[in-house]
C-alpha positions in Angstrom: -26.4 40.7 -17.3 -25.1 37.3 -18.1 -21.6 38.3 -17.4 -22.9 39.6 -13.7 -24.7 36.5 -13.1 -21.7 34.5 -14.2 -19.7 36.5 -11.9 -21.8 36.4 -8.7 -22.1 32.3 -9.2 -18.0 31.9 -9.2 -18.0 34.6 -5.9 -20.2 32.3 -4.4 -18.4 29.6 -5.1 -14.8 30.8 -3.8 -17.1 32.1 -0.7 -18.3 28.8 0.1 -14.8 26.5 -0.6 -13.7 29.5 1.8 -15.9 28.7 4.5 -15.3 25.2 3.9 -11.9 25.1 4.7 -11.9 27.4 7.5 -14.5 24.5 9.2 -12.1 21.6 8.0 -9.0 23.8 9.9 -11.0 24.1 12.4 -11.8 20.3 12.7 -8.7 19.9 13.1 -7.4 21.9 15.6 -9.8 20.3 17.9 -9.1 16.5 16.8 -5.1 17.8 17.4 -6.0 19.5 20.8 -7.9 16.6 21.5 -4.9 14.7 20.6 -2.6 16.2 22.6 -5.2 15.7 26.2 -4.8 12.1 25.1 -2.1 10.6 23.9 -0.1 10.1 26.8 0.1 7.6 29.3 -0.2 3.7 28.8 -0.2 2.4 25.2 -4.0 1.5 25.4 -4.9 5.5 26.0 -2.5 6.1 23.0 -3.8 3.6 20.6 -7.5 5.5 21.2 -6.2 8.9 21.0 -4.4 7.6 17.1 -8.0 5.9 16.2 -10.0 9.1 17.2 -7.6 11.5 15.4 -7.4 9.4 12.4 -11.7 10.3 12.0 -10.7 13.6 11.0 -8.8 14.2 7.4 -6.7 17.3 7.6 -2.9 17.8 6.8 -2.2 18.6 9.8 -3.6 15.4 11.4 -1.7 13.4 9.0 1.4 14.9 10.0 0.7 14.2 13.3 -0.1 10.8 12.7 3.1 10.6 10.5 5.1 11.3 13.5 3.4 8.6 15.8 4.1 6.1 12.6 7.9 6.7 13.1 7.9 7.1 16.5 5.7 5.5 19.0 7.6 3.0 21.1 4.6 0.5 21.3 4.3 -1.3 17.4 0.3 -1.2 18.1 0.2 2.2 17.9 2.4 2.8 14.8 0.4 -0.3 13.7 -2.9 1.7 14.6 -1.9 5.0 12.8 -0.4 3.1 9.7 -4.2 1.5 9.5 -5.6 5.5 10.3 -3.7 6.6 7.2 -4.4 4.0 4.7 -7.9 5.2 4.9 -6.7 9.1 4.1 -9.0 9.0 0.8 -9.0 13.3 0.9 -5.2 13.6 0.7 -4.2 10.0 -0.9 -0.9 10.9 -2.2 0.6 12.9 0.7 -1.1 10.0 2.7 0.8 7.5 0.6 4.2 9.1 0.7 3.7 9.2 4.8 3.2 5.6 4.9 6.8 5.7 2.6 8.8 7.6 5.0 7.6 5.1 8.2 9.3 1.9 6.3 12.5 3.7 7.6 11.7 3.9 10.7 10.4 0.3 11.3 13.0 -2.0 9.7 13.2 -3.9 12.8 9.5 -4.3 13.3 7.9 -6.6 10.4 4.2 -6.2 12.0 4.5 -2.4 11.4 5.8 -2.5 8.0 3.6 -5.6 6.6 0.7 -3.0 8.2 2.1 -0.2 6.2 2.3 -2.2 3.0 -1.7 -3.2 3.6 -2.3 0.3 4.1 -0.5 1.6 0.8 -2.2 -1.1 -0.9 -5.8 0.3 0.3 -5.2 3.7 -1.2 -3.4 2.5 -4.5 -0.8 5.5 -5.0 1.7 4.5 -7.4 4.2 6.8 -5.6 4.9 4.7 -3.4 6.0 1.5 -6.1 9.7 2.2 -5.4 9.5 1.3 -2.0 6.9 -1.7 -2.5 9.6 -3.1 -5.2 12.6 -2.7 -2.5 11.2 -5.1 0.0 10.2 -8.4 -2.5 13.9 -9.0 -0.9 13.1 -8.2 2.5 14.5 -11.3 4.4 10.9 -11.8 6.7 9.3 -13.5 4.1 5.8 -11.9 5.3 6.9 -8.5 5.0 7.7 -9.7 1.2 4.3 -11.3 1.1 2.6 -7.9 1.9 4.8 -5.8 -0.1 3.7 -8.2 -3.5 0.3 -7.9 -2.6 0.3 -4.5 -2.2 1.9 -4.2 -5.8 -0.7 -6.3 -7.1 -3.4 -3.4 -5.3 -1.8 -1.2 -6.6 -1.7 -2.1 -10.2 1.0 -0.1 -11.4 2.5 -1.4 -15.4 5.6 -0.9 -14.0 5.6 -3.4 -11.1 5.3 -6.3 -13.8 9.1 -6.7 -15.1 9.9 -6.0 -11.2 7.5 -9.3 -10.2 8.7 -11.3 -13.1 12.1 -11.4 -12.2 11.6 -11.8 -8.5 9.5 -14.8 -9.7 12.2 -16.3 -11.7 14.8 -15.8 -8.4 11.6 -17.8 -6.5 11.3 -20.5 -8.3 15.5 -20.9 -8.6 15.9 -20.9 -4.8 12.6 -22.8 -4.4 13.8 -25.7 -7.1 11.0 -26.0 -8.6 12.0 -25.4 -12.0 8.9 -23.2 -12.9 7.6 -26.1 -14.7 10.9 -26.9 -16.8 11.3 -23.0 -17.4 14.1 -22.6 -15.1 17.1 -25.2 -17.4 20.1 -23.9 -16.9 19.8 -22.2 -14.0 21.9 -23.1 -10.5 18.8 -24.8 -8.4 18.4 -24.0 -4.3 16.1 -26.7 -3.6 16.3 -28.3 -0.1 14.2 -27.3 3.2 16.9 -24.3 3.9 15.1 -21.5 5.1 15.7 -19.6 1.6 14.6 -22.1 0.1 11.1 -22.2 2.4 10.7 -18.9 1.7 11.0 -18.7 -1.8 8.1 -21.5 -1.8 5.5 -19.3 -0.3 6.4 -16.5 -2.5 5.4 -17.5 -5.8 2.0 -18.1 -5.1 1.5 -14.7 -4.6 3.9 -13.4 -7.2 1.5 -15.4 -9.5 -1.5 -13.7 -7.7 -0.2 -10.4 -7.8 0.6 -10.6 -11.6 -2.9 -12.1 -12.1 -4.5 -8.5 -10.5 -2.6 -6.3 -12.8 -2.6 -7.8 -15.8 -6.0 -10.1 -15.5 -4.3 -12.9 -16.8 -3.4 -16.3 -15.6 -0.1 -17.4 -16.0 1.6 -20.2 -13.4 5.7 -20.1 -14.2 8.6 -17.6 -14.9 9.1 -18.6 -18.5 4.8 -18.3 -18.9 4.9 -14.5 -17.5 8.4 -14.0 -19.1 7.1 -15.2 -22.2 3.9 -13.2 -22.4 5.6 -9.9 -21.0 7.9 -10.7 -24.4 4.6 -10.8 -26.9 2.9 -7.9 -25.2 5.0 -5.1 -23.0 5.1 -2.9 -26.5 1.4 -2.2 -26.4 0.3 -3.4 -22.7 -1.9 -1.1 -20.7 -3.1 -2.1 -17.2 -7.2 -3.0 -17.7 -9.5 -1.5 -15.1 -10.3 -3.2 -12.3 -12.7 -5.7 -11.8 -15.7 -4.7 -9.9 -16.3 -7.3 -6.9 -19.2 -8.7 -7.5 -22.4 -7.6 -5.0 -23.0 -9.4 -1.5 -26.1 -10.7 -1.0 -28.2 -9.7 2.5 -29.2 -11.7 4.6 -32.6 -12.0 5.1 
């Protein structure tokens, strides 16, 4: 009898995930059809018909929305769907690898791409780490910014040798000497537009390190140094909850 019961529970069961997915295909046929009424016309009816589609979490909407990513000719739009994705919690590493492929696709367009590096950095899939290491050399120094901050979201152990050593190449073009940790090494220094850059990086270098490894190091040689004592045996510590918001009253 116990068997029977046993049975009839796990028929139930496949019954019911069977019925659910038949209602989440048929969501989305009608966000797609929905879709496709649209998206046409100026960029504003686009940029609604993304936002809407993006409300319903389906493969088959996040191919669709994959395809506007990379090809849209207005950057709101791919800026819009890049956003749509990020929040793509029910298929967060196929979501992730999307976002991936559209760096491609927009190398010319830095407010895309720094929107796609937010994005990967809300769903924190480390699949996506190769390409988030890649651009810390991007030459728009805000699509660098984004792509460190979305490592430091991320929290992947590998990312730390990676932000290290872009750290020590900041603080040489930036001649700043890391706080005497840099002797030796050829200086950049001046107001060159290198050097500029590599100013505003390290802050968030240091920031980004901070969130993976919960410590607080300011220099090259202080990271180097502790990666040295501790990369043996170091395993990225959950993440700190944020703390509560009060309400208003």
């Amino acid at each position: 009898m116990t068997k029977l019961m046993g049975a009839a529970v796990l028929l139930a069961l496949w019954a019911q995930a069977a019925d659910d997915k038949a209602a989440e295909d048929k969501a989305a046929t009608e966000a797609l059809d929905k879709f496709k009424a649209a998206y046409k016309g100026a960029s504003a009816d686009r940029l609604a018909a993304v936002n809407a589609l993006a409300q319903t979490q389906h493969e088959k909407t996040l191919s669709k929305l994959g395809n506007i990513l990379m090809g849209d000719p207005d950057g709101t739009v791919r800026i819009a769907a890049a956003k749509g994705i990020g929040a793509w919690a029910d298929h967060k590493q196929k979501a992730a690898a999307t976002l991936l492929n559209g760096l491609g696709p927009n190398a010319q367009d830095p407010d895309v791409r720094i929107a796609i590096f937010k994005a990967m950095g809300q769903l924190e899939d480390p699949i996506v780490l190769s390409g988030v290491h890649r651009a810390f050399e991007d030459k728009d120094g805000k699509v660098a910014e984004a792509s460190i901050e979305c490592a430091g979201e991320i929290r992947g152990r590998e990312s730390i040798p990676v932000l290290i050593d872009c750290l020590k190449d900041m603080e040489r073009k930036s001649d700043t000497g890391g706080g005497g940790g840099m002797a030796g090494l050829p200086a950049g220094g001046g107001d060159s537009p290198q050097s500029q850059r590599a100013k505003k990086l390290i802050k968030p270098l240091n920031a980004a390190l901070t969130a993976i490894t919960l410590e607080r190091n300011d220099t090259y040689k202080e990271w180097n140094d502790w990666w040295k004592r501790n990369m043996a045996t170091f395993k990225v510590p959950p993440k700190p909850e944020k703390p509560a918001t009060k309400k208003k009253k």
